[in-house]
N, C-alpha and C positions, 0 to 999 in steps of 0.2 A: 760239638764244642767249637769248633774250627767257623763254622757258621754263623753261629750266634756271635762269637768273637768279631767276623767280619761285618754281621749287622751291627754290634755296637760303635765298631769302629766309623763306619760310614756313616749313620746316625748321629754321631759325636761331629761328623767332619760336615754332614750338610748345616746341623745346628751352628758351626763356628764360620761357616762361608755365609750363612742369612745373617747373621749377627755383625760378620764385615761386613756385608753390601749396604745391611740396614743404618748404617751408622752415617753416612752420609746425608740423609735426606733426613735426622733425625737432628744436625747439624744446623742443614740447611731452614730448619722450620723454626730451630730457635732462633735463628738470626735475624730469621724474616718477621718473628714476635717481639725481640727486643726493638726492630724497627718501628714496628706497628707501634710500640710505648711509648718510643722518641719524639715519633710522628702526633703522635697526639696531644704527650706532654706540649707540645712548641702549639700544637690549637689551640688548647683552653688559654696557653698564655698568650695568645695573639687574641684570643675574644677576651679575654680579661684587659687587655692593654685598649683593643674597639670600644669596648664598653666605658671604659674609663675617658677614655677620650669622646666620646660623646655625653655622659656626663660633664664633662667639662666644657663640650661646645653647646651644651643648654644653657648653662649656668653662665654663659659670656656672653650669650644673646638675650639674657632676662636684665631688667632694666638694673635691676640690684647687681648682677656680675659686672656687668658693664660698669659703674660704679667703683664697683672694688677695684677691680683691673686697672682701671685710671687714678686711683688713690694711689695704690702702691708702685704706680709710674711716679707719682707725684704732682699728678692735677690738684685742682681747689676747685672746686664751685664758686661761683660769682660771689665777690663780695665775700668769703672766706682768708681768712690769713693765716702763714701756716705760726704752728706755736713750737719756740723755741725750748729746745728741753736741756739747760744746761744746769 
């Protein structure tokens, strides 16, 4: 009886020392995934922002951006006059 006793007990006591030691590196691995999330979130938004911005730098090298761009400075084209909206 006395035996058994001391195997449960010890049994009991390595299961609760693995369970402490495990808990650090079990810690450390979610920190290191929430990172991994951050780190990627902040990618796609940095390609979404590249991507956006190079659509934008087509469309201001196309004869039509170009155009727009200077309209909404307030150019005219030759011989255009602008029309008062009052």
């Amino acid at each position: 009886m006395a035996k058994r006793l001391l195997a449960v007990v010890f049994l009991a006591s390595a299961v609760g020392v693995g369970l402490y030691f495990s808990s650090a590196p079990r810690v450390q691995r979610h920190k290191q995934a929430e990172s991994a999330r951050a780190a990627d979130a902040s990618m796609r938004q940095s390609q979404a922002e590249a991507a956006r911005l190079s659509e934008d730098r087509a469309r201001l090298q196309s004869p039509a951006g170009r155009e727009e761009a200077a309209r909404t400075r307030g150019y005219l084209k030759p011989g255009e006059k602008r029309l008062d909206s009052r």
